[in-house]
C-alpha positions in Angstrom: -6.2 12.0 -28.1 -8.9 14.3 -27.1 -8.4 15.8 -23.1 -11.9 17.8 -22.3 -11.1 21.5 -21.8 -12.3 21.6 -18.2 -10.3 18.2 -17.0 -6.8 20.1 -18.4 -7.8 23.5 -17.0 -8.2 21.9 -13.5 -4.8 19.7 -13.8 -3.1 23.5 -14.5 -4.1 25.1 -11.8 -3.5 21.6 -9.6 0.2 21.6 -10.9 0.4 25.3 -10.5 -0.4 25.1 -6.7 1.7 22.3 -6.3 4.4 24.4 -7.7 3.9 27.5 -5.9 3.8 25.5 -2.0 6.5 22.8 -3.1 6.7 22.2 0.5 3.1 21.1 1.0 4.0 17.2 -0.2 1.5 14.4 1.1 2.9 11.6 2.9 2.4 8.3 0.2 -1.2 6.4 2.3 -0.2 2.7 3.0 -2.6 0.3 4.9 -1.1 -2.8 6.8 -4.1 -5.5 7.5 -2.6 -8.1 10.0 -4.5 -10.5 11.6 -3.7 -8.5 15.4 -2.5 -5.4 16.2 1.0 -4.6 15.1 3.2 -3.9 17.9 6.4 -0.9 17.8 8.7 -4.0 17.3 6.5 -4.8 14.3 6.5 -1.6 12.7 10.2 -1.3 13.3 11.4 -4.0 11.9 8.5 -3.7 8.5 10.1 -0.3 8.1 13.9 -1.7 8.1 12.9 -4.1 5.6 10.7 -1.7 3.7 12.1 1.5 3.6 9.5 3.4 2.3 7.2 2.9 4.9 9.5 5.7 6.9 7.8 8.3 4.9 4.5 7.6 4.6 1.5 7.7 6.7 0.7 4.1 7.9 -2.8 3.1 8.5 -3.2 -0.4 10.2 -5.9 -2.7 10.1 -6.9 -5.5 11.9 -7.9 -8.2 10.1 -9.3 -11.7 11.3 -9.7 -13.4 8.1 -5.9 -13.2 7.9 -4.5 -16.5 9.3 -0.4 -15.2 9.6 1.4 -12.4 7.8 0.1 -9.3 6.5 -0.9 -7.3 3.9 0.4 -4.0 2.3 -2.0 -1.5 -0.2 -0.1 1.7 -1.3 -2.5 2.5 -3.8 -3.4 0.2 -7.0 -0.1 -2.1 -5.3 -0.6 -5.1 -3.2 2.3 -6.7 -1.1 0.4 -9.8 0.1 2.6 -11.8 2.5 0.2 -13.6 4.4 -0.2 -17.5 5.1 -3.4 -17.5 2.6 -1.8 -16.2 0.2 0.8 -18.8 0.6 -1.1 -21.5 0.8 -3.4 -20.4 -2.7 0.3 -19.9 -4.3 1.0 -23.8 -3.3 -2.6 -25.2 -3.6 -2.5 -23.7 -7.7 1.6 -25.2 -8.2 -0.4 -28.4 -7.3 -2.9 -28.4 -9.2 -1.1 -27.1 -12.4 1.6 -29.8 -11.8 -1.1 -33.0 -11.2 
């Protein structure tokens, strides 16, 4: 497998930075869409049930297209909780079962 020159040379020093300020971690980015905006009570009680939302930085997003529930992106991951989703879950069991 061919890695250009440049591409590994910039990876080095990246990894040797990160090395030499260990303490200078980024949080993990998450984004919450909700149809409103999420209250203390709400956050609470997503970060009991999802406990790595206590050490990241948490981005919320309101979004009206969202008829219940919410959404959660950490990166390439989707947690997708919300009433359309539920109801595209049931409306293909249907259809696959008819």
């Amino acid at each position: 497998m061919y890695i250009d020159p440049k591409l590994k040379e910039d990876l080095k020093q990246y990894l040797l930075e990160r090395l030499e300020h260990p303490d200078v971690q980024q949080k993990p980015k998450i984004t919450i869409y909700a149809p409103y905006e999420l209250e203390t009570e709400d956050m609470d009680e997503l970060k009991e049930k999802i406990k790595l939302l206590d050490k990241a930085e948490i981005k919320t997003v309101v979004d009206p297209s969202i008829l219940g529930g919410f959404v959660i992106r950490f990166g390439s991951q989707v947690i997708d909780v919300t009433v359309n989703a539920q109801l595209q879950t049931l409306a293909q069991t249907l259809y696959e079962t008819a």
